[in-house]
C-alpha positions as CSV (number, residue, x, y, z in Angstrom):
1,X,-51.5,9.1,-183.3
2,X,-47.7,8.1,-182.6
3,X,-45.0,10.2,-181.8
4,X,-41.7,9.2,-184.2
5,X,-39.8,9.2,-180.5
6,X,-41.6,6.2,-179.2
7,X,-41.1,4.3,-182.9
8,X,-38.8,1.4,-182.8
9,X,-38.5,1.3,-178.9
10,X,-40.0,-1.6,-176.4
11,X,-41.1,-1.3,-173.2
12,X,-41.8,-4.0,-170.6
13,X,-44.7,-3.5,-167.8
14,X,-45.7,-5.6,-165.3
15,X,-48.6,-6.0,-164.0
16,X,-50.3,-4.9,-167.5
17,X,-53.6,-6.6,-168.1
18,X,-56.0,-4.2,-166.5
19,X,-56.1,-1.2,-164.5
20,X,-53.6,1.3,-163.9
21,X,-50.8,-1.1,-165.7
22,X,-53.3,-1.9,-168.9
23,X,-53.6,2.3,-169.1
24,X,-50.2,2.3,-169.4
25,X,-50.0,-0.4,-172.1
26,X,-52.5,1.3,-174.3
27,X,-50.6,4.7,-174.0
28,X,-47.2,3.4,-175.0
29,X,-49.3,1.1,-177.7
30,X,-51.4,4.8,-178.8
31,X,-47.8,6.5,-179.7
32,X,-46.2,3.9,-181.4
33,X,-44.3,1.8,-179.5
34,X,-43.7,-1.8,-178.5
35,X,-44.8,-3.4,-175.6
36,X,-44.0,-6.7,-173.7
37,X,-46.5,-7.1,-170.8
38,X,-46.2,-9.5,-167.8
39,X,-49.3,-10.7,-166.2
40,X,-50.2,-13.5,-164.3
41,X,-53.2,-13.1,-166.0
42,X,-53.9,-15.9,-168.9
43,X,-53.3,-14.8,-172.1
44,X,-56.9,-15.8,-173.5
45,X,-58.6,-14.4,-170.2
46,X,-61.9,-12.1,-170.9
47,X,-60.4,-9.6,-168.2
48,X,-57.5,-7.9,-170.3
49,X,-58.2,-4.2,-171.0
50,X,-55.4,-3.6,-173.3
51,X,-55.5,-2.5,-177.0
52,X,-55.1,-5.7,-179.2
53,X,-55.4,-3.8,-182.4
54,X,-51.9,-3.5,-182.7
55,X,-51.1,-7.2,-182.1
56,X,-47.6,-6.7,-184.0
57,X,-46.0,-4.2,-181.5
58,X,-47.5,-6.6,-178.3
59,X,-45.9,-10.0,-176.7
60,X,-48.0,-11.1,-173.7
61,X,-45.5,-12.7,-171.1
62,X,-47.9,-14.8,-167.9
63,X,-46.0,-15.5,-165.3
64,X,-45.1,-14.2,-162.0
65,X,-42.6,-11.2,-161.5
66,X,-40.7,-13.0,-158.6
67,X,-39.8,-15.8,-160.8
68,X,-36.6,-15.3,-162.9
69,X,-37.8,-17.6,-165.9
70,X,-40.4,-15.2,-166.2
71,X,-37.8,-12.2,-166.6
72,X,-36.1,-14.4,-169.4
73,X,-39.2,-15.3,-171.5
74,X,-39.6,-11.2,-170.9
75,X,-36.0,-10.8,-172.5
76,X,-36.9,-13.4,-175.3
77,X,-39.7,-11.5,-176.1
78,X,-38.0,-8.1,-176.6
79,X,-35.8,-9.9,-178.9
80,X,-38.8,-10.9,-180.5
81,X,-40.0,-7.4,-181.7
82,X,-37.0,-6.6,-182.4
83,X,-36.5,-3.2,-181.4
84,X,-34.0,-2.2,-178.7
85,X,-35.5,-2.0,-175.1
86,X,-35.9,1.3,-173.8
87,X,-37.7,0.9,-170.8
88,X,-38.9,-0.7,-167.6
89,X,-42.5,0.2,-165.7
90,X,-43.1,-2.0,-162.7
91,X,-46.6,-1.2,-161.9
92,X,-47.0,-5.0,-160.5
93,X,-48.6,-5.3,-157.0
94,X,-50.9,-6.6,-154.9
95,X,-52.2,-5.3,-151.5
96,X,-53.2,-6.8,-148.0
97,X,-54.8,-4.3,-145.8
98,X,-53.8,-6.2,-142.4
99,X,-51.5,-4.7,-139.8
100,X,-48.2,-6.1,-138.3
101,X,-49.5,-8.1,-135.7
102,X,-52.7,-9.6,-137.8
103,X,-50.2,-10.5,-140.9
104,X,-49.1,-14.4,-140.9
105,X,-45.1,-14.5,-142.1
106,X,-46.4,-16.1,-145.5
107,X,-48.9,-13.4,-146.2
108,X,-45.9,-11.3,-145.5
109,X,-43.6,-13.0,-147.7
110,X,-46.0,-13.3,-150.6
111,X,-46.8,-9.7,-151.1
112,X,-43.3,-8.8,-150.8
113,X,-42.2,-11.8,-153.2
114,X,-44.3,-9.5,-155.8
115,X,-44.4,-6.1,-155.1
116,X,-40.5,-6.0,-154.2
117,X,-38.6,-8.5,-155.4
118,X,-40.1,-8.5,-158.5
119,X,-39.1,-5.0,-159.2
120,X,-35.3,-6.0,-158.0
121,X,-35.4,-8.7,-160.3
122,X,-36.4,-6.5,-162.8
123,X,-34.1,-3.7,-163.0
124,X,-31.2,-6.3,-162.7
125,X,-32.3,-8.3,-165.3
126,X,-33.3,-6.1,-167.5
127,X,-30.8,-2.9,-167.0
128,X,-28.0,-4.9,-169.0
129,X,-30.2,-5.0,-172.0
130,X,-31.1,-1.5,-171.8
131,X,-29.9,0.8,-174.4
132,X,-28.4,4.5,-173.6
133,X,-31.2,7.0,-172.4
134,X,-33.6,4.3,-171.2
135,X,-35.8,4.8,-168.3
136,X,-37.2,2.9,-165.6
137,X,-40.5,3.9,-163.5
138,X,-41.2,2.0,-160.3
139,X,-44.7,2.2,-159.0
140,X,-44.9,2.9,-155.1
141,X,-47.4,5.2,-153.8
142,X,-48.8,7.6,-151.1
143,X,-48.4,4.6,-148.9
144,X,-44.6,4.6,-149.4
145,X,-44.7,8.4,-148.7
146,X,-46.6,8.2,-145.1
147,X,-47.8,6.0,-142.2
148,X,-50.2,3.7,-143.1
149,X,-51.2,0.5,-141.2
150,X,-51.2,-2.2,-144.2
151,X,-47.7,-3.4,-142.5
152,X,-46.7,-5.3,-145.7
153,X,-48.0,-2.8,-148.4
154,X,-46.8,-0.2,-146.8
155,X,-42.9,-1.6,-146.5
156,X,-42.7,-2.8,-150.0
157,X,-44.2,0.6,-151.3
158,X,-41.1,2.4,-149.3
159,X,-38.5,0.1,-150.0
160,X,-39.5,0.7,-153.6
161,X,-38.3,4.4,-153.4
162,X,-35.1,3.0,-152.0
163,X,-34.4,0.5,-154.3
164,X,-35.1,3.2,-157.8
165,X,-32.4,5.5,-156.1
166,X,-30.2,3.1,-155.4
167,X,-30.3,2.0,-158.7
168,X,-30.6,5.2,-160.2
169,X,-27.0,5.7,-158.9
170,X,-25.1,2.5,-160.3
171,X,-27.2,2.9,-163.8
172,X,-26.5,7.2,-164.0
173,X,-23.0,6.6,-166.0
174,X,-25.2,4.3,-168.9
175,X,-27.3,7.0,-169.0
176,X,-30.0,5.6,-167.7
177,X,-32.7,6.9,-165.6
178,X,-34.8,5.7,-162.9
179,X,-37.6,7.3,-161.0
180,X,-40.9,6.3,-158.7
181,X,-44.1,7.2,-159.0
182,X,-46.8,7.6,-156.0
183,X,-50.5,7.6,-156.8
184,X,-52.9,8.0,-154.1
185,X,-56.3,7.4,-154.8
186,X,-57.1,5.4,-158.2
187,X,-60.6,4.1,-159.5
188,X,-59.6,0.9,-160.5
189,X,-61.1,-2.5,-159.4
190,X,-58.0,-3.4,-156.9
191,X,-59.1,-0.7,-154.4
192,X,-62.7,-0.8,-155.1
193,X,-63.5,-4.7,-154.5
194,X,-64.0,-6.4,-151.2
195,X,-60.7,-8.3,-151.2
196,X,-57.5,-8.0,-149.2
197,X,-58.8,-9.2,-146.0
198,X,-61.7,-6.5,-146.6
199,X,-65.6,-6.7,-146.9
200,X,-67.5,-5.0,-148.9
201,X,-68.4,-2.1,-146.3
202,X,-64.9,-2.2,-145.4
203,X,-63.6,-1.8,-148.6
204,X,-66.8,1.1,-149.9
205,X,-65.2,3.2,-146.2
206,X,-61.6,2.6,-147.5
207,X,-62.5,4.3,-150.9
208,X,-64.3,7.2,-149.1
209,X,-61.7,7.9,-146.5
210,X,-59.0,8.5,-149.3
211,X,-61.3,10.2,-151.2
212,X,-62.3,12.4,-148.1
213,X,-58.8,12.9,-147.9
214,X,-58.1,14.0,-151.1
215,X,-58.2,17.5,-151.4
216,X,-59.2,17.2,-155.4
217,X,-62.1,15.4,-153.9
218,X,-61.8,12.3,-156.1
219,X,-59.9,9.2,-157.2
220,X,-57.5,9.5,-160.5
221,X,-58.4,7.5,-163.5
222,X,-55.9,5.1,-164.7
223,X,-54.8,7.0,-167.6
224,X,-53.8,10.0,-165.6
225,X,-51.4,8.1,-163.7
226,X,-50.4,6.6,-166.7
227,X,-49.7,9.8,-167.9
228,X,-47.4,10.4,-165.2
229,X,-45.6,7.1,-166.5
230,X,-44.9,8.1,-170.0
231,X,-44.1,11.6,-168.7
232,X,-40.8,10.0,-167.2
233,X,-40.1,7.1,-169.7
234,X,-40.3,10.0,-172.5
235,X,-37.7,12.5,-173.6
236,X,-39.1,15.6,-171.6
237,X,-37.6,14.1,-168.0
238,X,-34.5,13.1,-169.7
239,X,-32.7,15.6,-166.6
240,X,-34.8,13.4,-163.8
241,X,-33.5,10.8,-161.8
242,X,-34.2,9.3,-158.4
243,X,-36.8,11.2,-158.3
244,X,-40.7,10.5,-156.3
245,X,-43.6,11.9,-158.3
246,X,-46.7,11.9,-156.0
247,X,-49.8,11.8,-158.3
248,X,-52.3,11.6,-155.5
249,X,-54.8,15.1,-156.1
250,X,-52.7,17.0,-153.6
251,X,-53.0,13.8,-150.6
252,X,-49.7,13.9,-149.1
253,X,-48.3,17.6,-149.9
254,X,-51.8,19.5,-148.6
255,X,-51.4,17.1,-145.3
256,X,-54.0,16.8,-142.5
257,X,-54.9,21.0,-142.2
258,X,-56.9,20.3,-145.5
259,X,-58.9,18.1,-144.0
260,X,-58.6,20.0,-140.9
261,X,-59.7,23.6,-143.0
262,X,-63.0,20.9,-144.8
263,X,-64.1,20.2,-141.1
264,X,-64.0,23.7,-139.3
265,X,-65.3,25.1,-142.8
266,X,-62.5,27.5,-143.4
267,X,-62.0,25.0,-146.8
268,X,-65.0,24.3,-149.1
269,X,-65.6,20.9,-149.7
270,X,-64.5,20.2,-153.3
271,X,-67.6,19.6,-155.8
């Protein structure tokens, strides 16, 4: 079912092809609207979860988001549908779960190269073409809210915050809006596979720990993040800008007393 605002509008997400990013690709596909996704991710690659059915509202950009050329294929694209571009999600990242002393200065480099300066490079390449009342949604999350000990993670996840208000100043008189998300715990592949310097015990404790830690007792499904997303690209957060939306079951704001209250028993464990 579409909703007649998102008709005639493109979006551009990064980081699209599956998980959280693909959720949000098949939400802005569901009501209506046109989507370019970036993806270093080959076009003809089994491991896309986005919606193909509409075919005529999608343009499949692969490249990397820390590479200009990619930004203008991006731009080319839009173009292509020919609707005017209403909106920017940078939901591209990747993770390293190593701490300052154990990260090498490439290791270092590379994750910031993606999950930092691909986002600058987006909102400035991008905000020009924006029309009035466009939004942009940068993707940090609880890490960019807290201490954590991924050294690189969490710095790019912070810096993200800083960058959308920064930019939510300088883009406020085009009317244009820019916010961050922060999910916590999500049940998608990145977080659940042995990767990132992790094993797979590692990586099974890693999940529990958040989860432990989560006082709704569980990890988010992609789409309910992505519901957070379309939430501030649509019209109903038109007043919201420079604003960080933790979507993390309660994580950050009930603190460490709920874990605290789970262990002395004054909080039930959640089912």
């Amino acid at each position: 079912m579409t909703d007649t605002y998102w008709v005639n509008k493109t979006f551009i997400v990064t980081g699209g092809a599956r998980g959280q990013g693909a959720a949000e690709v098949n939400r802005l596909l569901r009501l209506g609207a046109n989507v370019v996704v970036i993806d270093p991710l080959a076009p003809d690659s089994p491991d896309w979860a986005i919606d193909r059915s509409r075919a005529d509202h999608l343009k499949i950009v692969s490249g990397s988001v820390a590479e200009e050329a990619t930004w203008l294929e991006a731009l080319d694209a839009v173009k292509a549908l020919g609707s005017p571009l209403s909106g920017l999600v940078n939901n591209a990242g990747i993770t390293l779960r190593k701490t300052v002393t154990e990260t090498t200065l490439a290791e270092w480099e590379n994750l910031l190269s993606v999950n930092l300066t691909g986002a600058f490079l987006g909102i400035r390449m991008t905000a020009p073409a924006m029309e009035a009342g466009a939004s942009i949604v940068n993707v940090s999350s609880t890490a960019g809210l807290t201490g954590y000990f991924s050294a690189a993670y969490t710095a790019s996840k912070w810096a993200l915050r800083g960058l959308a208000k920064a930019a939510a100043i300088e883009l406020a008189p085009r009317k244009i809006r820019v916010n961050t998300i922060c999910p916590g715990l999500i049940d998608t592949p990145m977080i659940n596979r042995p990767n990132a310097g992790y094993n797979a015990n590692q990586a099974s404790a890693f999940f529990e720990g958040n989860r432990a830690m989560t006082p709704l007792g569980r990890g988010a499904d992609p789409d309910e993040v992505a519901g957070a997303v379309i939430f501030l690209l649509g019209p109903d957060s038109r007043f919201i800008t420079a604003a960080d939306l933790a979507v993390d079951g309660g994580m950050i704001g009930a603190g460490i007393y709920s874990q605290i209250g789970r262990q002395v028993g004054t909080i039930k464990d959640p089912d």
